[in-house]
N, C-alpha and C positions, 0 to 999 in steps of 0.2 A: 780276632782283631781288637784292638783298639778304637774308640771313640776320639775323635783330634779332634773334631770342631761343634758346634749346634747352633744355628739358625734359627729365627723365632721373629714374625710377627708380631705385633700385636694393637689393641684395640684403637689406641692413637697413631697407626698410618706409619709407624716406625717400624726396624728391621735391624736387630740384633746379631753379633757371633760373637759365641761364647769360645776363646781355643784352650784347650785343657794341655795340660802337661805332660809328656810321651813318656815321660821317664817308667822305667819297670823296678820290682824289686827294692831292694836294698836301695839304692839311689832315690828311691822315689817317698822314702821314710819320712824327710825333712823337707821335701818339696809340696807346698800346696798344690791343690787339685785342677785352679784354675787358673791359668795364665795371665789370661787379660780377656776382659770383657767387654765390650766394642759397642757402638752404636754405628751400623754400615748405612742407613737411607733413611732419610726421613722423606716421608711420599703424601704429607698433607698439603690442602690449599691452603692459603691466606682468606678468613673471611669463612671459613663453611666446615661445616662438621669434619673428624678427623675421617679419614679412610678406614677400615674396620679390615684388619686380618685375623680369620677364625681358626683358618685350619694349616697345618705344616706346610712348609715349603718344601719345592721338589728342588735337590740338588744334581747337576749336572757337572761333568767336565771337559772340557774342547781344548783346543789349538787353534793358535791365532795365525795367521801365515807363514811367521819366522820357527813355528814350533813349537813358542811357549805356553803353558798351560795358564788355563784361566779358570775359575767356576764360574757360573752362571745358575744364579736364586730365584727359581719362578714362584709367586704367589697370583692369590685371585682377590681381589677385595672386595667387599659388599656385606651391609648391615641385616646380621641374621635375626637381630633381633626384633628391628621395623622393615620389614622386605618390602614392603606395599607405599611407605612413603615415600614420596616425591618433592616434596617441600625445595625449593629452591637454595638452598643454604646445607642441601647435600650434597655432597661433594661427587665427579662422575668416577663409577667404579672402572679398575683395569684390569687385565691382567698385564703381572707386570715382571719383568726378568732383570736382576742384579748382575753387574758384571763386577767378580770380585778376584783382582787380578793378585791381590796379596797374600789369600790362603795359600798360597800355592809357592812363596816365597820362605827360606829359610833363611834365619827365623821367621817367624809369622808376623808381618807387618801392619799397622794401622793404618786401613784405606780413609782415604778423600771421603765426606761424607755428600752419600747421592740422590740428588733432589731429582723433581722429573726435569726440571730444566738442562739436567747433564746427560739425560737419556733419550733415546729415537722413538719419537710416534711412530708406527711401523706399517702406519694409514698412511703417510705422508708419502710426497712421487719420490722421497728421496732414499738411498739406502744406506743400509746401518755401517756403520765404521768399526770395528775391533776395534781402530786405534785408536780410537777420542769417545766414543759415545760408554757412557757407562752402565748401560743396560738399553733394555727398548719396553714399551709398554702400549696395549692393543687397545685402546678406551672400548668398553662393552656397551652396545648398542641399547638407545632409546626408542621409545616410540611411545605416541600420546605422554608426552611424557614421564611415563615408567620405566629403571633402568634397569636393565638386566644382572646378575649379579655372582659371583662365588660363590657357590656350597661346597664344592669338595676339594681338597689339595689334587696336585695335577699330577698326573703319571708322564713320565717319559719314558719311549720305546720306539726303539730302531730309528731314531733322530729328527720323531715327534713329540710334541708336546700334545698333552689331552688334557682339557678341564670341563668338569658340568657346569652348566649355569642354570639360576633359576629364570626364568621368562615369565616376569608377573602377568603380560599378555597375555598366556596360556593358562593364566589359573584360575579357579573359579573363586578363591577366594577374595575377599573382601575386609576392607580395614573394620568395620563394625560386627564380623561375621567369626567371632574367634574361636564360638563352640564350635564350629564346622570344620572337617578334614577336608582335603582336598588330595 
């Protein structure tokens, strides 16, 4: 197979697609490699550190009620490099899912760019829309003020979603204690 599209995170809270060129062969000689380069969601607060995506997104594909295809970008956000601070001007990690209704369009179109304000808390008593909401995102759980966080890209299988999270609760480590494993 071919490569069509690539997704990517990255350390300022944003969320990329790269869509590459299908062409094969002979046709494909005089044609550059990458189409067009996109910026699909920016997912930072106003006021507070950006949002930190480390590891790949998991890609999905569904059907909306009429039939059409849609994909759906899940990541996990959370600062692997300070896990332990708390500081109030860090922003609350999610997990959080893309709705990206124009990969799926031929030609390949440049979507609306997706803030969380266009997307569904999925904590909230209300449910998610297909037709208007542009993703949804799970805000990851505090406590004493430590937030729980992303470590691994999410697996989907059999029409769930899995993601680890680290639980600074659970750990023994300590912001002054960096020789220590835990």
């Amino acid at each position: 197979g071919i490569t069509d599209h690539l997704y990517v995170g990255d350390l300022g809270g944003q969320v990329f697609r790269v869509d590459f060129n299908s062409k094969l062969g002979a046709s494909a000689a005089n044609t550059p490699l990458v189409y067009q380069a996109v910026k699909i969601a920016d997912l930072n607060t106003t006021g507070n550190y950006p949002r930190r995506f480390y590891e790949a997104p998991t890609f999905t594909i569904h059907k909306d009620d009429n039939g059409k295809r849609f994909a759906i970008v899940t990541l996990a956000s959370g600062d692997r490099s300070s896990p332990l601070i708390t500081e109030t001007n860090y922003p609350q990690d999610y997990i959080i899912a893309l709705k990206d209704d124009t990969v799926t369009q031929t030609p390949v179109a440049i979507p609306t760019l997706i803030t969380l304000a266009s997307m569904h808390d999925i904590t909230s008593s209300t449910a998610f829309n297909k037709g208007t909401d542009k993703g949804w995102f799970y805000p990851m759980p505090k406590s004493n003020g430590k937030q729980s966080r992303g470590i691994e890209e999410g697996v989907a299988l059999d029409n769930d979603l899995y993601y680890s999270l680290f639980n600074p609760d659970a750990s023994t480590a300590t912001e002054d204690g960096a020789d220590k494993c835990t």
